[in-house]
C-alpha positions in Angstrom: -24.8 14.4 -12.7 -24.5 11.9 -10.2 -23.9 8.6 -12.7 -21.9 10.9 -15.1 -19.2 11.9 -12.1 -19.0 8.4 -10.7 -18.2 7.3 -15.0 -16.0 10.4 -14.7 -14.5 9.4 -11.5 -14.0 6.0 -12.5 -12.0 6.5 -15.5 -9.5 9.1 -13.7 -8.8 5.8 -11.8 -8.1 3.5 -14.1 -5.6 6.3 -15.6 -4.0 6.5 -12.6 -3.5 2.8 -12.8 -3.1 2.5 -16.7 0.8 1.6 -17.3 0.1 1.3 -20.9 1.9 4.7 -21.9 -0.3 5.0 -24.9 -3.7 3.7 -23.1 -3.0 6.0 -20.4 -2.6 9.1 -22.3 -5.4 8.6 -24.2 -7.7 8.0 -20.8 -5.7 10.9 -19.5 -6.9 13.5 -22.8 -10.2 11.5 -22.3 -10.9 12.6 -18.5 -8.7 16.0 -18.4 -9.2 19.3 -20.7 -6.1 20.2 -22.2 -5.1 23.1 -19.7 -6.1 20.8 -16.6 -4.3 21.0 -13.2 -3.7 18.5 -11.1 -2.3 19.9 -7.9 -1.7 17.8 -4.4 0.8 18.3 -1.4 3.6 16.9 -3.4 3.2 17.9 -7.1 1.6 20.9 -9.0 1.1 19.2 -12.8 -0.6 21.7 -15.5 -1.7 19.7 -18.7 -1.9 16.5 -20.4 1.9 15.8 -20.8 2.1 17.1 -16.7 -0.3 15.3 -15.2 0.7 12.0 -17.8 4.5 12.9 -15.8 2.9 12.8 -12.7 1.0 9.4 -12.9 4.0 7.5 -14.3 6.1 9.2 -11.3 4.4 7.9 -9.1 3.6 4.2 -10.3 7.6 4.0 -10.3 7.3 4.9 -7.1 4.6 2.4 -6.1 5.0 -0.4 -8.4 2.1 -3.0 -8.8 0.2 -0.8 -6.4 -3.5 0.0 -7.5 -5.7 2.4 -7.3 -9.3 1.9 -6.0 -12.9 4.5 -5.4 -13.4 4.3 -1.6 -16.7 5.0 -1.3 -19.2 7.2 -3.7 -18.5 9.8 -5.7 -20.3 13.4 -4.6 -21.1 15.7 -6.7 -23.2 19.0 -7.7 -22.8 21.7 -10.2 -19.2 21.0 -12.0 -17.8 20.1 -8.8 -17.3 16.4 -8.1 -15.6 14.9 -4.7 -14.3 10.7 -3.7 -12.0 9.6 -2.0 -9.2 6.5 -3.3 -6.8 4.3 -2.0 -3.8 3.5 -3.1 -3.0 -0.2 -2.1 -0.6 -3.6 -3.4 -3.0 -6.0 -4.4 -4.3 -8.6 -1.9 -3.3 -5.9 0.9 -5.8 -6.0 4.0 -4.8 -1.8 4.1 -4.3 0.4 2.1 -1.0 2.0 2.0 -2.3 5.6 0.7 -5.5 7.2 1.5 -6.1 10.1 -0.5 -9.4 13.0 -0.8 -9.2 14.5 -4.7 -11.7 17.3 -5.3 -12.5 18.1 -9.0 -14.1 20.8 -10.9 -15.2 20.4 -14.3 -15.4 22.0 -17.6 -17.5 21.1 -20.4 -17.8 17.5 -18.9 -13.9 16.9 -18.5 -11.6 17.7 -15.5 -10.5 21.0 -15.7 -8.8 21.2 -12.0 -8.1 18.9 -9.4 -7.2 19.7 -5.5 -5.9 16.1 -3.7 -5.5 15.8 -0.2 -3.3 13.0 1.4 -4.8 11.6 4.2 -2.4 8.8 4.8 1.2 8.4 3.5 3.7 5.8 4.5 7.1 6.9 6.1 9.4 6.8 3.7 13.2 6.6 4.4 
């Protein structure tokens, strides 16, 4: 399970930092089932078209910014955990820290449970 939820873990990243519409609903339908939910502090996203919403939201809000694993993926059962950053590339920090949580189903992500851990300030 271990090299399958890092794969897995790695392409939820790159469609979190796909801006290809196309490319990234396709990596989106490739990582989520259909019924997925994506739920975090800020947003509560349920299904493809949600979750695509969500991921374009918020590179408008952080344009240029990428995504990145911090760390390894842990995993047992159909429960995988990693942490990410969020950061502008070349930046020494990064400007979000977040802790996503992800059960699966049938080998895709069926529901994921993100945890901020740093935010900026906004205005």
């Amino acid at each position: 399970m271990t090299t399958h939820a890092y794969a897995l873990a790695e392409r939820y990243i790159a469609s979190w930092n796909e801006t290809d519409a196309l490319r990234r609903r396709n990596l989106i339908e490739d990582v989520y089932n259909e019924h997925a939910r994506y739920t975090d502090p800020m947003v509560d996203a349920k299904g493809w078209e949600a979750i695509d919403a969500t991921v374009a939201a918020v590179q408008n809000m952080f344009p240029g910014h990428r995504f990145a694993l911090a760390g390894d993926v842990d995993a047992h059962h159909d429960t995988l955990r990693f942490q990410w950053h969020l950061a502008a590339p070349g930046a020494d920090e990064p400007l979000v820290i977040g802790f996503d949580v992800a059960s699966l189903q049938d080998g895709r992500i069926g529901q994921v449970f993100g945890f901020l851990d740093k935010v900026p300030q906004m205005a």
